[in-house]
Each structure stands twice: as C-alpha cells, then as structure tokens.
N, C-alpha and C positions, 0 to 999 in steps of 0.2 A: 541613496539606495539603502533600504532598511535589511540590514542584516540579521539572519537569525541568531537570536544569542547560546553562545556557547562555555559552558563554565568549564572550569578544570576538574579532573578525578582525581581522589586525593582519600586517604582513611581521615575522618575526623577523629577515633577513637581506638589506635595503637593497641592501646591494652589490652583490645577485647583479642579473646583468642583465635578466631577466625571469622574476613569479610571474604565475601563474594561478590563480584564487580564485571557487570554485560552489561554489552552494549548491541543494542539492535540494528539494520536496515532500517528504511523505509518502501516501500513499491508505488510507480506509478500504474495505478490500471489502466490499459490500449484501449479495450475493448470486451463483449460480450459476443458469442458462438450464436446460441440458440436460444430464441425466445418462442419457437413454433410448440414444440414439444414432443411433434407426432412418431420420432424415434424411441420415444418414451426414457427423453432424457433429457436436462433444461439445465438452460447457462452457460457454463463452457466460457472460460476470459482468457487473456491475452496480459502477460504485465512482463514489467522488467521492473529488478529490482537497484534502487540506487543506493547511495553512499549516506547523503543525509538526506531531511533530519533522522537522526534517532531518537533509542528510549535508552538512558542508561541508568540503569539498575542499581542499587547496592544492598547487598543483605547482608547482616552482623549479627551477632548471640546479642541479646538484651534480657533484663528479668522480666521486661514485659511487652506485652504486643506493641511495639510503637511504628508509627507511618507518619514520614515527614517528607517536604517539597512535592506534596499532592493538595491542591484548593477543593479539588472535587467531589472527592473522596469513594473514586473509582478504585483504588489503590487498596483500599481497606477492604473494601467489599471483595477482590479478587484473590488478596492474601485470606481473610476467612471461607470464602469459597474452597481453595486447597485446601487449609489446613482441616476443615470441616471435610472433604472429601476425602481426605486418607488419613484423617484421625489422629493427625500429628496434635503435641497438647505443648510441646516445647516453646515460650515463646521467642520472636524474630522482629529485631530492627531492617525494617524498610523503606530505605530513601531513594525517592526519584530527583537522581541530579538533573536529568536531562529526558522532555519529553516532545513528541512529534502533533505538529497542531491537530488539535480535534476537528473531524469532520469538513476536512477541505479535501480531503480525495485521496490523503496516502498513505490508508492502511494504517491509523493512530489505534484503532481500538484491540485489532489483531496483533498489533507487534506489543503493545503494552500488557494485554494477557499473556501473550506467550511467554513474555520474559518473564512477569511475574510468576507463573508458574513453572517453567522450564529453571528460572533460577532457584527455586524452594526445594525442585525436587534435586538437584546438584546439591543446594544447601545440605539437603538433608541427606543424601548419597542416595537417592533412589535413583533407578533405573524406571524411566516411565516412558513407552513409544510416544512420539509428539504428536503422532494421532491420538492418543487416548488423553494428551494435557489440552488438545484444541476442543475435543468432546466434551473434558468438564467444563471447560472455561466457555463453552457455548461460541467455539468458534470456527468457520468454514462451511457454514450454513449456507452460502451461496456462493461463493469462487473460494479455489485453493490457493491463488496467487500469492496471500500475505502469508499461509503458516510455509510456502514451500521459499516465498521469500526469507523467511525467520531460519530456517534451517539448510539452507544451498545459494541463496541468490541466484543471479543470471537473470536471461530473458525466459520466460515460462508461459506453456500453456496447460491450462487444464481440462479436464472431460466434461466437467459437470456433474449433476447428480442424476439418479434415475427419478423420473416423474411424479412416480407417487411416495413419499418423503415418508421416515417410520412418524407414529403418530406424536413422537416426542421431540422434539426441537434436539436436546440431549444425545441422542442415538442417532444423530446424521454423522456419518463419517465421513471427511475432507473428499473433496474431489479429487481422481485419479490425476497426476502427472503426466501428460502424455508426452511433453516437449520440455527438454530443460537443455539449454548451449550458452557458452559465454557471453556474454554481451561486448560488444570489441571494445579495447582500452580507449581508444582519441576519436570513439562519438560520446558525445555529449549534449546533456539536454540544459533548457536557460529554462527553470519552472519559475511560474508567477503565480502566486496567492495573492488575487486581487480583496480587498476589504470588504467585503458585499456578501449577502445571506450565504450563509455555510451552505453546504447538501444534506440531501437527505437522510437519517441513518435511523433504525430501530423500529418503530412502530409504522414513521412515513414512510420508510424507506420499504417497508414490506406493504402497507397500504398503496402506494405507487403502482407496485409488481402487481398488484391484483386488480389495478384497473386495465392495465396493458390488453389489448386482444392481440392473439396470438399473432407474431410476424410470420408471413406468409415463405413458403419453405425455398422459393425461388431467391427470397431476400437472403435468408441463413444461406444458401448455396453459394450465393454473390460472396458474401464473408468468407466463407472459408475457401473459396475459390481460390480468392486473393491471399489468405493467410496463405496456404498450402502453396500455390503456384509462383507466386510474387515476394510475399517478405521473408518467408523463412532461406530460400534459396538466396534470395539478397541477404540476409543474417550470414546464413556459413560463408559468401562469396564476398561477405564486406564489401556489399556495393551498399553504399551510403545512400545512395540518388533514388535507386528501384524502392531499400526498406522505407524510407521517406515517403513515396509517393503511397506507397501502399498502408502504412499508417493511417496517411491523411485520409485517404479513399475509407477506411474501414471506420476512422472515427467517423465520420460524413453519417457513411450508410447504419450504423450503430444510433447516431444523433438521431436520425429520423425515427428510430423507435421507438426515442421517450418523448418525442416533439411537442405531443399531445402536456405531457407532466410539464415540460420544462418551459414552454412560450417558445421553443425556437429548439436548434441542433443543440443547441449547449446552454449550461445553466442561467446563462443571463446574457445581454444584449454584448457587455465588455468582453468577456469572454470568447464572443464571435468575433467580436473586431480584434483583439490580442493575437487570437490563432493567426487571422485574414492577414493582421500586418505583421507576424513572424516571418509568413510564409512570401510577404511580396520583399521583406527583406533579405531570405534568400536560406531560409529556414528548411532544412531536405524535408521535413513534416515538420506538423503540428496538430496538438489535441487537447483534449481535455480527459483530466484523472477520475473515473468515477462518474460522483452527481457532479464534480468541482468542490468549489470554483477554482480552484487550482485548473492552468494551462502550463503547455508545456511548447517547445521548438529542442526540434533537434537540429543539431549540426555538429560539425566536424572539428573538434580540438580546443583547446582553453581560450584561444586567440580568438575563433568566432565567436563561442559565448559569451566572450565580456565585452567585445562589439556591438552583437547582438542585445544584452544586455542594455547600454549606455543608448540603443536608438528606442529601446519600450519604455527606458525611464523617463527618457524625452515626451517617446509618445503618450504616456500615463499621467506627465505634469497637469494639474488645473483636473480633469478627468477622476482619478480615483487613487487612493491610498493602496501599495500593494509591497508587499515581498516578493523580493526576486534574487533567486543565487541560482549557478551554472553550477552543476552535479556531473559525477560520471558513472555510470554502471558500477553496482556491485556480483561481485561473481563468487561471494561467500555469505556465508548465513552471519548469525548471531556471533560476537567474540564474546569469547571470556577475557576480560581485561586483568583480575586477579582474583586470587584465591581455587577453590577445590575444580580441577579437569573432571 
C-alpha cells in the first residue's frame, strides 16, 4: 500500500530572526445543491473536511524573494500575487515542506492559496478577513467548502452564489456558510487516489459547467430533500448507517449530472467499481471527491478502515496503481505550528 509521504518540520535556518510554520486540512467534496438556477442562485456543496494530506507552510526573513520545495512554480506566482497586492517590498523565504496532490479532488489549489496568503499576512502582522485573502487569491468562485475548511473544519455546507456573478472573477465573494457541525471523532473515511487522468480544474473545469443544461428543479429538490431530512439529522444523531445511505444517494443523484462530461456517475469506470465494492464490503457510503478520481468509504473506527483498506488493495492488485490511507474528520481550520499568533 503506497503511503503518502510525510517529512518532518523543523527551521533549517536558526539565526534568522523569525519563521512562521502552518499547516492546512485537506476537504473532501460530497456533493453539489443546485445546478437549475432558477432561485437565481447556483452551486451550493456539501464537504467535510479531514486531517490529511496537507499543505505545510514555512515563511522566514531572507535578503531576497526565495521559493523552495515547489516544482511548479504555483508558489512564486501566489507569493507575488500578495506581495504585489498590498505593496509589501520586504523580501520572504518560502518553503513548501508538505503539499496536497493536485487535482485529484481535495481542495489542493484552495488550501495552498490560502496558506500562502493567510501566512504572509501573520507574517507580516496584518489583519486581513480570509474573505478578502480568498478574493485576491481568486479563490471560492464556485463552493465555499475549501476556504471554510482552511479556517473551522467540520462537515459544512454552503449557499452558493447569486446567478448573475459581478463581471469580474476577482469580486466574487465566498459562498455563505449555511451549515457547519463536527464531524463525529470514530467515523472515518478509507480515500483512494487511483493513478488514472486527474479531474477537471481551471479552464475545463469552467468549460464543463458551461456545457451542463440546467438540472431540472424536481432533481435539486431530491438533494436537498435528503440533505435536509436524512444526513444532516443523521450527523447531529451519529447514526452512522442513515448519514451513509444518504451520501451514497446524493453522490448517485449528483453523478447523473455530469454523466454527460464524465462517460458515467463518476470519473472513470474504476472509480465506479471502487465505490460499488466499498459499499458491498460494508462501507455505511461511498463516493467520489469533486471531478476525482480520488474515492472515498466511509465507516466506523480505525479497525474498519484498515480492514476495509487490506480488501481494496487486494481488489486494486493487477487492475490499477493507487494510494490509499484511512483519515478522520477535522473539526479545526489551519494550525499555526510556530512562530507569530
């Protein structure tokens, strides 16, 4: 079973006079609310946010702008993004010890903006609402889940936006919070990131959205029917069994929206079969994060997930390359691990 890798935190450089050191969540996304519109408001998702992977952070005084353990060079572009947006000239060492895979479904692009600007502005002791660091960083343009994950954890939902969007990508403010409650300590989810084309994100991912015709209002009713009557009262009442069924129910009904984009419920044929044999191994639900391909099963306590675990690696032999680790709910945002509160 392929572990995700995890280094240690640590200052390389003592003498500098002051690091700063966060560490993010990750979120898995349930699901989408509304794809109709006709309340004259669009989106609206469903997520719980977990423990790992993260993104961990470290910022230091340096004499000059340096960005290190980034290949991509996301990392650069987001630290001059800030520094260019509040006119900061001082420059800052920033390493990424620890980061969350790109584009497999959990919230890598959100949580790594946020940190980087949420830790620039502690760096720097500004006061900035994390709505207005998600607005420069261009992020919460379609679900709240990852910035409300970055700052509270839990299981969350959000409103959505109003229909007609300002004309500037820039000046979309985050989606309303309508639902935020603990996620219970002893459920637990077994997520697998099978090897197989990423999801969508950025230009496809808004290309997608624009092929969709509107889901018909009877469907969005079905969803929150079952959010509202079924999982959230199974959440407060930690019944395991009812949140479970009605996960799988809403991924299902959610699946059939992108059916069209995706050749099926879910982003690729393994993915359907991963869910189907979580769930005939006795899995309370199971789904898929986003576009994927990351899947997920939930169940009850560390003992099932590495049961559950040891029978998908079995079933993934000869089949497909994937990572698989058993996570638990996180029910807090971002840590500051050291340096400026």
């Amino acid at each position: 079973m392929e572990v995700l890798p995890h280094s240690p935190i640590r200052k390389d450089e003592p003498d500098l006079k002051m690091t700063l050191t966060l560490k993010t969540p990750s979120r898995l996304h349930l699901g989408l609310l509304d794809l109709n519109g006709s309340l004259n408001r669009i989106f609206g998702s469903i997520g719980v946010t977990i423990h790992k992977p993260g993104v961990v952070l470290e910022i230091s005084e340096a004499g000059e702008l340096m960005i290190q353990g980034d290949t991509t060079g996301k990392v650069e572009v987001l630290v001059r993004r800030f520094l260019h947006h509040y006119n900061i000239k001082e420059p800052v060492k920033v390493h990424l010890r620890e980061r969350i895979p790109e584009h497999v479904g959990l919230g890598s692009g959100t949580q790594l903006s946020l940190a980087v600007a949420f830790g620039l502005a502690k760096f720097f002791q500004k006061d900035i609402p994390i709505q207005e660091l998600a607005r420069v960083m261009v992020r919460g343009c379609r679900s709240g889940i990852g910035i409300a994950a970055f700052t509270q954890g839990g299981f969350l939902v959000d409103g959505g936006h109003p229909l007609t969007p300002p004309s500037h990508q820039r000046d979309i403010s985050p989606p309303p919070i309508l639902f935020r409650y603990p996620f219970p300590e002893n459920w637990m989810f077994l997520v697998v990131i099978p090897e197989i084309q990423k999801g969508l994100s950025g230009e496809k991912e808004q290309h997608a959205f624009e092929q969709l015709l509107p889901v018909p209002p009877y469907r969005v009713g079905e969803v929150c029917r079952i959010l509202v009557m079924q999982m959230l009262p199974a959440l407060i009442e930690e019944n395991l069994k009812v949140f479970g069924e009605a996960l799988t129910q809403i991924q299902k009904l959610v699946g059939s929206y992108f059916e069209t984009i995706q050749g099926g419920l879910f982003a690729d044929k393994i993915c359907e079969q991963l869910i189907e044999y979580m769930l005939a191994c006795g899995a309370a639900g199971a789904g898929q994060s986003s576009w994927g391909p990351t899947v997920y099963g939930l169940v009850e306590g560390n003992e099932q997930a590495q049961e559950l675990a040891s029978k998908v690696e079995e079933f993934l032999h000869g089949k497909v390359k994937a990572t698989l680790f058993p996570v638990h709910g996180q029910n807090t945002g971002v840590e500051i691990l050291e340096g400026r509160e």
